[in-house]
ZAMARGU-4260 file (C-alpha; in steps of 0.2 Angstrom, whole numbers, plus 5000, padded with zeros to 4 digits):
<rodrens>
0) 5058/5070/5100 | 5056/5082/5088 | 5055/5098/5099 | 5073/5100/5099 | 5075/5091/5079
5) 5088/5080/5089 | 5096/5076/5072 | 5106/5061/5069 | 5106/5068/5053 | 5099/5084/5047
10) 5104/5091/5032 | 5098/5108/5026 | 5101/5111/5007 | 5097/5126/4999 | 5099/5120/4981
15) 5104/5131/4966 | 5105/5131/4948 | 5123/5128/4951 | 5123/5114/4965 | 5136/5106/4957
20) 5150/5118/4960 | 5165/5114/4949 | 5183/5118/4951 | 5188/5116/4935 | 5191/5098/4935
25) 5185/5078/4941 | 5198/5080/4952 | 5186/5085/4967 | 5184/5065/4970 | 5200/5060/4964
30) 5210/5053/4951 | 5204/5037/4942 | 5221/5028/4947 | 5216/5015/4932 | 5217/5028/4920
35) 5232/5036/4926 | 5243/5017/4924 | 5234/5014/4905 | 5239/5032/4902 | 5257/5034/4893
40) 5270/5043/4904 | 5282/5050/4889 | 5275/5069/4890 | 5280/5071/4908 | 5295/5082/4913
45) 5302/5072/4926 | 5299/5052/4928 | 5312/5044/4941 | 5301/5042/4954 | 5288/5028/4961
50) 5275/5039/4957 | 5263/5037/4941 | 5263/5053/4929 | 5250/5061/4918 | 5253/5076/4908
55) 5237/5086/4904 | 5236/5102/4897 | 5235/5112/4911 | 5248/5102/4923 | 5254/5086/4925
60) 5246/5074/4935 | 5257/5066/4950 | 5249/5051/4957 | 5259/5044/4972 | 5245/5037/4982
65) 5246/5018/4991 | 5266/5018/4992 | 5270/5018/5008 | 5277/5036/5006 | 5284/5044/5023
70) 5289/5061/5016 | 5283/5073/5001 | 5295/5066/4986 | 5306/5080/4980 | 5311/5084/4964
75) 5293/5083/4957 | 5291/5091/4939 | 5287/5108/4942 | 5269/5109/4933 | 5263/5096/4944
80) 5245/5103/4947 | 5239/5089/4953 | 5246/5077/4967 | 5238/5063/4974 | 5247/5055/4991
85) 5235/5046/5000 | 5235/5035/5008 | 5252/5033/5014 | 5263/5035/5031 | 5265/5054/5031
90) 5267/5060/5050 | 5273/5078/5046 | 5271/5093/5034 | 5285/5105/5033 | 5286/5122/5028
95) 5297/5115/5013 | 5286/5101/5009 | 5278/5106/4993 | 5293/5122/4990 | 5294/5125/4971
100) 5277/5117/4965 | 5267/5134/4960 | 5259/5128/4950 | 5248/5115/4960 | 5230/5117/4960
105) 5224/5100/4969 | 5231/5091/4983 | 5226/5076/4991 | 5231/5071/5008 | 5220/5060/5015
110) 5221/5045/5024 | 5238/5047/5031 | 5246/5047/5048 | 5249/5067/5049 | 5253/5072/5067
115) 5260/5089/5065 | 5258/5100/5052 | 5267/5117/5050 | 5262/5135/5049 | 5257/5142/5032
120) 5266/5125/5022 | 5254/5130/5008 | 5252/5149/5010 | 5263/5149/4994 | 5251/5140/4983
125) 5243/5153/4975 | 5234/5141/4964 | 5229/5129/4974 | 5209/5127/4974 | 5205/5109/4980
130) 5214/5102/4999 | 5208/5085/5005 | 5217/5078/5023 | 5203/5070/5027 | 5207/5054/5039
135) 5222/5060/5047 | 5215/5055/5065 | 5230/5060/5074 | 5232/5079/5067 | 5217/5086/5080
140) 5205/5099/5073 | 5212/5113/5083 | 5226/5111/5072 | 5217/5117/5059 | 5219/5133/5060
145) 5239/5129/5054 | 5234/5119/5039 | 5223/5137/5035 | 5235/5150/5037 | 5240/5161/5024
150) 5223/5153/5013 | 5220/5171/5008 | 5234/5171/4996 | 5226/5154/4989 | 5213/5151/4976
155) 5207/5140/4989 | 5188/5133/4982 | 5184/5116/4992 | 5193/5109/5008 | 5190/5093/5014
160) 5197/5091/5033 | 5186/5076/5039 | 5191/5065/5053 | 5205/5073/5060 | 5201/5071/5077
165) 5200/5052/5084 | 5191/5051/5101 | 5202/5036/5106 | 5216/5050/5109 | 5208/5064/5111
170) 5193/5074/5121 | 5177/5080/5108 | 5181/5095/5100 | 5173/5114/5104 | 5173/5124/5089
175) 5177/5143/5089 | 5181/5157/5077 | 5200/5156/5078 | 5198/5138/5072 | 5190/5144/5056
180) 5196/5162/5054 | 5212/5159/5041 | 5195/5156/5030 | 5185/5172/5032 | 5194/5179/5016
185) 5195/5166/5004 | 5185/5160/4991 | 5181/5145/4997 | 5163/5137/4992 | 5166/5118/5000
190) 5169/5113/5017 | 5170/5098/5025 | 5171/5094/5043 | 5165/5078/5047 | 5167/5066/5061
195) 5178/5079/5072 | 5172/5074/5087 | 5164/5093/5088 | 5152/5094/5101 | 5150/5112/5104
200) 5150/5129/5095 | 5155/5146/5099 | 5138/5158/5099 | 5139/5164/5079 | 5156/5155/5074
205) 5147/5150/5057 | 5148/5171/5052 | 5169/5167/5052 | 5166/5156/5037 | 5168/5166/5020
210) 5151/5172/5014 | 5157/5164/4997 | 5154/5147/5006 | 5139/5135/4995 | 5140/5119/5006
215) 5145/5117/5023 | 5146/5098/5030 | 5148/5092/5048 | 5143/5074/5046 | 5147/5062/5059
220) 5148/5073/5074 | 5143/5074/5093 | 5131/5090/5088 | 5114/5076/5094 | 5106/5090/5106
225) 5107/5104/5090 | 5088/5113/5090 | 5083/5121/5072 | 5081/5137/5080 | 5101/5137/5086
230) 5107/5136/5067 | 5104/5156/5070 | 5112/5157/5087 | 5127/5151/5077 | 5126/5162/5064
235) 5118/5155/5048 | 5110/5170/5043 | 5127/5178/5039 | 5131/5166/5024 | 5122/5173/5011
240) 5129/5161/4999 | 5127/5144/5009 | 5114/5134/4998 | 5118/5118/5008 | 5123/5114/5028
245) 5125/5095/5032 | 5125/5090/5049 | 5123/5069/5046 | 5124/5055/5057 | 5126/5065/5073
250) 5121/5050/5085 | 5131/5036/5076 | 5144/5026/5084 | 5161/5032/5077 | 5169/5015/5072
255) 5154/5011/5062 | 5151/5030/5053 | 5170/5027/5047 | 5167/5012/5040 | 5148/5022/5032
260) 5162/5036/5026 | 5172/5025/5018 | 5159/5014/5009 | 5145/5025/5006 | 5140/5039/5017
265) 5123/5040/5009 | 5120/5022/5010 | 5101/5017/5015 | 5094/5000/5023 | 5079/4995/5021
270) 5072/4990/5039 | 5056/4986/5034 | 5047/4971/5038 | 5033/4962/5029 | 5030/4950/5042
275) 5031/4961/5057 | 5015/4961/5067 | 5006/4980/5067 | 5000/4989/5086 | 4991/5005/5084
280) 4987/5017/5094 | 4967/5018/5099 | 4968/5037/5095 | 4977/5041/5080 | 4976/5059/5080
285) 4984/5060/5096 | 5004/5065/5096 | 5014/5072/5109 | 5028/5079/5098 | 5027/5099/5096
290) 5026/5110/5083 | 5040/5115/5072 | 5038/5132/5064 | 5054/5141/5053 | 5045/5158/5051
295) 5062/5166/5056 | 5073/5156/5043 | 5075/5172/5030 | 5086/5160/5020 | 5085/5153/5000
300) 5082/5135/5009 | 5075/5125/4994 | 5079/5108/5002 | 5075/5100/5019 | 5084/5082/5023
305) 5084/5074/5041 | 5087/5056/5034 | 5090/5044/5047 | 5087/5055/5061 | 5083/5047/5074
310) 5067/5056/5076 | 5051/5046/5082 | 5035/5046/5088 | 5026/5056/5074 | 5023/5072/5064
315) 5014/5085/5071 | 5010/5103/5060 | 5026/5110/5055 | 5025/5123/5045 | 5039/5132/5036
320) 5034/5148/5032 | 5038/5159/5018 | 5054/5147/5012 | 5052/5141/4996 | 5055/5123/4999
325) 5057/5112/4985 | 5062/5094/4992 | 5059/5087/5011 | 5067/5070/5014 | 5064/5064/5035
330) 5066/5045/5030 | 5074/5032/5039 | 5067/5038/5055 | 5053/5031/5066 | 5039/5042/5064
335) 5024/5032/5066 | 5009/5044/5064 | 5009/5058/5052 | 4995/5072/5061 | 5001/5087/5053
340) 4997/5097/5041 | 5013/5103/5034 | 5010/5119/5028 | 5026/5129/5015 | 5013/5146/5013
345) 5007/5154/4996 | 5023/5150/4985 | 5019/5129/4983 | 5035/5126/4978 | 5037/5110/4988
350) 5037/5095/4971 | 5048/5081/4982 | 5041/5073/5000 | 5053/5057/5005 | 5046/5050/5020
355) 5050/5031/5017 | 5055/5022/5028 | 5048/5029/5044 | 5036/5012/5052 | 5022/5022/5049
360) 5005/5016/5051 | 4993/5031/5050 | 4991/5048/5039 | 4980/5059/5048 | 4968/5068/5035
365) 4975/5085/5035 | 4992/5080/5033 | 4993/5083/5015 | 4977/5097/5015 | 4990/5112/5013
370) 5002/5108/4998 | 4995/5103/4981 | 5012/5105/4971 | 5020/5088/4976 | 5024/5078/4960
375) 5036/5065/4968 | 5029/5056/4986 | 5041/5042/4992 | 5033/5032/5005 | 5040/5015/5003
380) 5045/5007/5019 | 5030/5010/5029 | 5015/4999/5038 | 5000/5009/5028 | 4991/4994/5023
385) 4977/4998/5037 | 4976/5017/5033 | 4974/5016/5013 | 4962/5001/5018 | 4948/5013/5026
390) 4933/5017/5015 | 4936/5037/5021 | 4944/5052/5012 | 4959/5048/5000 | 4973/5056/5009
395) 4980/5060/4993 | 4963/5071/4987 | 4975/5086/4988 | 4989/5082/4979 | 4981/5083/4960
400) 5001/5085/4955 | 5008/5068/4960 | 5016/5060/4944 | 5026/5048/4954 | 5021/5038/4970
405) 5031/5025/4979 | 5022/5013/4991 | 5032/4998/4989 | 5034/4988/5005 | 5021/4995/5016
410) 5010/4978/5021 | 4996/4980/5008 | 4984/4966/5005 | 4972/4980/4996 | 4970/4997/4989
415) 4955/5007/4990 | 4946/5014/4972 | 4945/5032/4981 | 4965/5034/4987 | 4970/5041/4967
420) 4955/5048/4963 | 4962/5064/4961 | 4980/5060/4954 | 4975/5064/4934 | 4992/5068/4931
425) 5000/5051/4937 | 5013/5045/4928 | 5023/5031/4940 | 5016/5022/4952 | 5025/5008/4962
430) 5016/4995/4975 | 5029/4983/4975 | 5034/4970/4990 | 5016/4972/4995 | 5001/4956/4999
435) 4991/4963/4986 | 4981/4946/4975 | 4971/4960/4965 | 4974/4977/4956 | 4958/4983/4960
440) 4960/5003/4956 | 4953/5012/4942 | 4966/5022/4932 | 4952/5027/4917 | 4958/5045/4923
445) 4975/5042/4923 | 4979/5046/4906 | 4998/5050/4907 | 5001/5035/4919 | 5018/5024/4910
450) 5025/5015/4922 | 5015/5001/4935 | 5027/4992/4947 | 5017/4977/4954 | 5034/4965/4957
455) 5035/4953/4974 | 5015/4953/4976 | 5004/4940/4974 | 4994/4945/4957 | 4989/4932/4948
460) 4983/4943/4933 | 4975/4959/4928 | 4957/4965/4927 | 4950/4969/4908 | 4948/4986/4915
465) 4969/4989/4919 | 4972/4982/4902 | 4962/4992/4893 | 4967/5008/4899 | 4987/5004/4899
470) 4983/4999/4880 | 4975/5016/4878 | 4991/5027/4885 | 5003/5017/4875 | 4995/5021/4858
475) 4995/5036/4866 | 5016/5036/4873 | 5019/5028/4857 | 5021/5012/4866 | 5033/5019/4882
480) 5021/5011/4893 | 5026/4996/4906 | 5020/4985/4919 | 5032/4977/4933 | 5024/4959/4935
485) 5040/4949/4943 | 5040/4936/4958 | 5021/4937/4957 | 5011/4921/4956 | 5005/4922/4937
490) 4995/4908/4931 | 4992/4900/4916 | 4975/4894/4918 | 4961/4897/4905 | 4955/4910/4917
495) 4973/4921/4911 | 4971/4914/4893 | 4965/4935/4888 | 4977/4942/4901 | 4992/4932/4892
500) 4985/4936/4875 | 4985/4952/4880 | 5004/4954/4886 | 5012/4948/4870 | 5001/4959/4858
505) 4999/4974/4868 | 5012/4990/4865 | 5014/4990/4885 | 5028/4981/4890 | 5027/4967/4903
510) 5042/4963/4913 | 5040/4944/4921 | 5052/4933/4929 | 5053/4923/4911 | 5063/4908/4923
515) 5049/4905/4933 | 5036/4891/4928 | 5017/4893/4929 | 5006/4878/4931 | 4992/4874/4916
520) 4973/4868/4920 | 4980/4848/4917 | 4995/4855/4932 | 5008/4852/4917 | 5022/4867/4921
525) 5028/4879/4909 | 5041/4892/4908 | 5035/4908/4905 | 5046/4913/4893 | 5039/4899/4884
530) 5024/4909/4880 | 5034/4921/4866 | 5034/4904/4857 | 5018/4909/4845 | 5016/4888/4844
535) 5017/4887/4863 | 5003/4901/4865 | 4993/4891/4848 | 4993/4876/4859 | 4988/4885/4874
540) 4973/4895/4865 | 4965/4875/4856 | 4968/4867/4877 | 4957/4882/4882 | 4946/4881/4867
545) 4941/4864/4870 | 4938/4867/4888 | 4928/4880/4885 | 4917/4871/4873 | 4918/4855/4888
550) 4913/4868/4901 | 4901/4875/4891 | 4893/4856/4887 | 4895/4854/4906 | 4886/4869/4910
555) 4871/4865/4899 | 4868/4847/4903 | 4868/4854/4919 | 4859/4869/4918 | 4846/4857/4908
560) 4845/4843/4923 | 4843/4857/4937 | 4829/4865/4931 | 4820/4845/4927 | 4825/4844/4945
565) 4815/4861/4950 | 4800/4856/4939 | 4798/4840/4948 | 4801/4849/4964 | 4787/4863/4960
570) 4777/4849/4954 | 4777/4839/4970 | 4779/4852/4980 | 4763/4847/4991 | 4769/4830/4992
575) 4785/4833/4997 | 4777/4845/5012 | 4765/4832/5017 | 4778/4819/5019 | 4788/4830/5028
580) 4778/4834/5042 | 4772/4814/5041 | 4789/4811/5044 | 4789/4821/5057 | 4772/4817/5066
585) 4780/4800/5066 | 4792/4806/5076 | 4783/4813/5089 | 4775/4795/5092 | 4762/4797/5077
590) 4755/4780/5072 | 4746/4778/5055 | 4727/4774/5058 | 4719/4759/5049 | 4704/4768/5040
595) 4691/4764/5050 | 4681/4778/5056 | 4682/4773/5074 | 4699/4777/5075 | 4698/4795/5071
600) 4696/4809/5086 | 4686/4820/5074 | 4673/4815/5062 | 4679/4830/5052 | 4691/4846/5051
605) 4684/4861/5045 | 4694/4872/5034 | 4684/4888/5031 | 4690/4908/5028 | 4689/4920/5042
610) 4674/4929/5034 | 4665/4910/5035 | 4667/4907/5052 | 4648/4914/5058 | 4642/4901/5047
615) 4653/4888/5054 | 4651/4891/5072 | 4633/4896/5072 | 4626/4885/5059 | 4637/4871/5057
620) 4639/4866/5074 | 4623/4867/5079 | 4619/4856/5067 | 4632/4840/5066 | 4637/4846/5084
625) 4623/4847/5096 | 4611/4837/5084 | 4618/4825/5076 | 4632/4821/5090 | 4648/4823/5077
630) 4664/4827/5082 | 4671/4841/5073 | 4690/4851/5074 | 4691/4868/5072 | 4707/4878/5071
635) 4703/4891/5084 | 4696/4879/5095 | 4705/4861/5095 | 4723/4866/5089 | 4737/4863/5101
640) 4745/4879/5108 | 4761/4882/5105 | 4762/4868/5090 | 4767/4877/5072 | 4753/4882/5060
645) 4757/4870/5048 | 4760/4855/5059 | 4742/4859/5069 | 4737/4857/5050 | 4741/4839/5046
650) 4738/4833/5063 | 4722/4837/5060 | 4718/4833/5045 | 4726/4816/5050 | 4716/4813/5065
655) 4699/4816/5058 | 4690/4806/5045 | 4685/4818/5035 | 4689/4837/5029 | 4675/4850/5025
660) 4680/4862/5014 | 4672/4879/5015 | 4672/4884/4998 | 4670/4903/4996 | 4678/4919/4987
665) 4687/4922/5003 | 4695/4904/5006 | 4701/4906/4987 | 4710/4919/4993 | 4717/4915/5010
670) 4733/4906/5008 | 4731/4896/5024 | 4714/4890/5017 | 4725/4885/5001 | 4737/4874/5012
675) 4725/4866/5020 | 4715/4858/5004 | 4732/4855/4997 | 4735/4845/5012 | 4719/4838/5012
680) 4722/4831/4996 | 4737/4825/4998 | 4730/4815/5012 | 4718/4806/5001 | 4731/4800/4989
685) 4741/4794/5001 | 4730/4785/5013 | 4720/4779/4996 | 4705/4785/5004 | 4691/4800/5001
690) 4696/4814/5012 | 4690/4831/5005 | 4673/4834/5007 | 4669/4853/4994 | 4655/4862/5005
695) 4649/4875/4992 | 4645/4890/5002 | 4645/4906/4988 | 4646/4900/4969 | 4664/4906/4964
700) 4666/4908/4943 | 4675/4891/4938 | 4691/4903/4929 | 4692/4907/4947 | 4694/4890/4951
705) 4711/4881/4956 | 4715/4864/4948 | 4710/4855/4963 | 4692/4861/4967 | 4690/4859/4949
710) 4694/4842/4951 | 4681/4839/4963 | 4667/4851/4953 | 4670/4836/4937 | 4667/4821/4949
715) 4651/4829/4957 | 4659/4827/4974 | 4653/4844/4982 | 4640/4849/4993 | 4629/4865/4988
720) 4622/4877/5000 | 4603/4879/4996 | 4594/4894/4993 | 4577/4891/5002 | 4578/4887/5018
725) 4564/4873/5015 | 4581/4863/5009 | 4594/4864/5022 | 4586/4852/5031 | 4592/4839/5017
730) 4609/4849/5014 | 4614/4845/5033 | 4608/4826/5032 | 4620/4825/5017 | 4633/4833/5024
735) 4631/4823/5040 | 4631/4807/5029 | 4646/4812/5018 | 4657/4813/5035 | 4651/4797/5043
</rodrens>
């Protein structure tokens, strides 16, 4: 939980222009023991011992380390300034062990079996400005204070005095002032205390360190219930000069933070798993860790690191006040939501934001809303693939500084346009170890943008659009532009044929995995290298060449076919309807009458428009209905309920001999009226027989006329409606006639 920072590392640095404190010499991390035996041994005073001799100019160099040494070798030259005797079988220091060497300035004691050491055996050393015992396990940290005494007389600048304390022999370590006192009035700047066992601290035990103390480490201890607020129960604020306090790997196991000491104490594992199946919360915004607020911290802290913490759940708003903050690192943890926002007040010094590694699978929206000044965001090592997926705010709209973002590893199968659309100043950008199969970002307003790392995806090529802009900035960089592109799937199809052109005459460097093969449209492999070979990329350009001319043929014969196939489809469109629904009465138990007009129910269908049908049902049926004793079928009145338009349509026309056509403006425009004379046609040319009787009832200018009443206005086969009622007495006997 973060509400106590229960740190399994937390590392507050206050970095200055001077971090890298010197003492005058590379000796702070020892001797190069390869140079020391290619180096001649001529110069030295005093040769006849096992040790390995290096005059310099300011001392010589004494290196007995690895020798299985019990004791301090006496008789060493007397400008030794340097002496190295690690890792050997020393169990005791005297008060006479290093007698006569004045002139020392760096001794290394580490790794040794030191059980005892005696008061004020280095008091003498005037010079001396670098002390390392550091794995002495048997020594205790109590006993400290002997290996201290007298320092004040010293030049004392770094002390190393890690692991002296092993927990197999002894009880976890309480730190007090007398431990650290012999320090107060030194001018030391280094201290290291790491993996001491130390579990608890005297109330302000830290203002007994000397205030010309820089870094202070105490790695690898039991300090796992430490708050952020108790850094000032414990004094902090008295060291005016500390720029760094290290308090690492607080909850590790002490066999395996050896073994992390003695390989590589800043050594990172990448935990992250692309396979690993993603549960999200249902309310994102929701998170149950408190607020962290170091209003009260009145201290230069430029730099924040709580790297593999331990912490989980997630980030709420932690705000840090008035410090000017230049670099925050909380990866390696297990913070899965990031709520916040984090908020550093006016000064927006914050330009570095390391939360990699933390299985995070949601940014809230305000998380980054306060700070604009981050230039570097390291988020590799996460699960954001659903959070940068959503069509919503960019989460990065804020940060218009960003010139280098890291999202390697973090499950993404795509990227949205909108999540850089503010990052004009972007210069590197890394997606690697992600699903992605397409870049599909705009980066037009990426002008300064140099380096693209798309390795371990699954990209086959790259859009026009990437290529152009890339080319653009490397005229621009004078060519210092490149692109990442190994273990992806790159093809070498006719599709890539401009994407592989592209890469070997472009400025922009293209880094591929050259051992890997690609498959060619015939499935003919080729390594990729091969493509450097101008012949190779020839050939490649005349294969595609003539596909493209195939395709092209292809394409046209078939383009040319389909649209013979859609004219003889429009042109039999009616036909085709016709048969259709035939196909379909058939079906339903329809069976195709012989001709004879005894077989019909109706003696005819009337097909008439809406406006018509007064004259239809008051004149017409008078006539051939209660007269004459016909039969006829009309739409409103003989259609089957519940039976489709169309198939009512061709049923009736089917079961009735003949089929009047109520010829008007109005039926012109009815497109049901349309239908059924197409149908009505159609039925005469497939039955062989006259169907379509044309009933004239308002003259309609020819131009008006479709192609099939036309037809039957040149054969004559149309019935007008007379003028003068002394005529309709003949019109009805013809139309009677016409349908018998």
């Amino acid at each position: 939980m973060l509400s106590h920072i229960t740190f399994c590392v937390f590392i507050l640095c206050f970095y200055t222009a001077h971090y890298g404190l010197r003492t005058g010499f590379e000796l702070e991390k020892g001797l190069n023991d390869q140079q020391l035996r290619n180096t001649d041994v001529g110069n030295c005073d005093y040769v006849d011992l096992p040790c390995t001799c290096v005059n310099r100019s300011l001392g010589a160099v004494m290196n007995c380390s690895g020798l299985e040494l019990t004791s301090v070798p006496k008789d060493l030259p007397r400008n030794t300034a340097y002496l190295l005797l690690k890792n050997n079988s020393f169990t005791k220091i005297t008060s006479d062990s290093f007698i006569g060497l004045k002139e020392l300035i760096h001794l290394d004691l580490s790794y040794n079996n030191i059980s005892s050491f005696a008061e004020g055996a280095l008091s003498h050393l005037k010079n001396l400005t670098f002390l390392d015992i550091t794995m002495n396990e048997f020594l205790q940290f109590k006993y400290l204070r002997n290996v201290t005494y007298g320092f004040y007389k010293t030049s004392i600048n770094t002390l190393k005095a890690s692991f002296l304390h092993s927990p197999k022999h002894f009880p976890s370590t309480t730190v007090v002032k007398e431990d650290l006192q012999n320090l107060w009035n030194t001018t030391l700047e280094k201290l290291y205390l790491d993996g001491n066992q130390i579990q608890l601290l005297q109330r302000n035990v830290l203002s007994s360190l000397p205030k010309t103390l820089k870094f202070l480490s105490v790695k690898g201890n039991d300090l796992g219930n430490l708050r952020i607020q108790d850094l000032t129960i414990f004094g902090i604020l008295a060291l005016g000069s500390l720029t760094c306090i290290d308090i690492s790997f607080q909850c590790n196991d002490y066999k395996l933070l050896k073994q992390e000491y003695l390989i590589n104490s800043n050594a990172r594992q990448h935990k992250h798993n692309l396979g690993s199946t993603l549960v999200f919360d249902n309310d994102s915004e929701v998170c149950h860790a408190p607020d962290i607020s170091l209003e009260n911290f009145n201290l230069n802290l430029t730099q924040i690191i709580a790297r593999h913490a331990g912490l989980s759940q997630c980030i709420s708003k932690w705000n840090f006040g008035k410090l000017h903050l230049e670099y925050i690192d909380v990866s390696q943890n297990n913070l899965m939501k990031w709520i916040g926002p984090l908020s550093i007040g006016s000064s927006q010094s914050l330009t570095h934001v390391d939360l990699s590694d933390n299985n995070c699978h949601y940014i809230g929206p305000a998380f980054f809303r306060n700070i604009t000044s981050i230039e570097t965001l390291d988020l590799h090592g996460n699960m954001l693939g659903a959070t940068l997926n959503y069509k919503s705010e960019s989460k990065f709209e804020k940060l218009i500084n960003l010139y280098r973002v890291n999202l390697s590893l973090n499950g993404l199968d795509f990227i949205g346009d909108n999540v850089f659309k503010t990052q004009y100043k972007l210069q590197i950008l890394n997606i690697s170890g992600n699903n992605l199969k397409a870049l599909n970002i705009s980066i037009s307003h990426m002008p300064m943008l140099r380096n693209i790392d798309l390795s371990y995806n699954q990209i086959a090529d790259l859009p026009t659009h990437i290529m152009h802009q890339l080319d653009q900035n490397a005229d621009r960089f004078q060519g210092n532009v490149s692109v990442f592109l190994m273990k992806n799937p790159i093809q070498c199809t006719c599709k890539q044929l401009e994407f592989w052109k592209w890469m070997y005459s472009s400025k922009v460097v293209v880094y591929l995995s050259e051992n890997e093969t690609c498959k060619h449209e015939n499935d003919s492999t080729i390594y990729m290298r091969m493509f450097r070979n101008p012949g190779v990329m020839k050939q490649y350009s005349d294969m595609c060449r003539s596909h493209v001319i195939l395709y092209v043929s292809i394409g046209l014969v078939t383009w040319l076919l389909m649209l013979i196939l859609v004219v003889i489809l429009y042109a039999k469109r009616w036909e085709l309807r016709y048969r259709w629904y035939i196909y379909r009465l058939r079906r339903k138990g329809y069976t195709p009458l012989d001709g004879s007009r005894y077989d019909y129910e109706f003696d005819a269908f009337v097909s008439y428009a809406e406006k018509d049908a007064d004259f239809v049902k008051t004149k017409m049926i008078t006539k051939l209905e209660t007269e004459y004793g016909c039969h006829l079928c009309l739409h409103e009145r003989d259609f089957r309920v519940g039976e489709k338009i169309a198939s009512n349509i061709i049923s009736a026309i089917h079961n009735s001999n003949k089929t009047i056509v109520v010829l008007s403006p109005e039926y012109l425009n009815s497109n049901w009226c349309k239908y059924e004379l197409h149908m009505a046609n159609e039925e005469e040319h497939h039955q062989d027989r006259k169907v379509v009787v044309l009933l004239v009832l308002e003259q309609v200018k020819k131009r008006d006329l479709p192609a099939e009443v036309l037809e039957h206005y040149r054969t004559n086969t149309y019935i007008e409606l007379p003028e003068h009622e002394d005529n309709m007495d003949t019109f009805w006997d013809a139309l009677r006639e016409s349908i018998s």
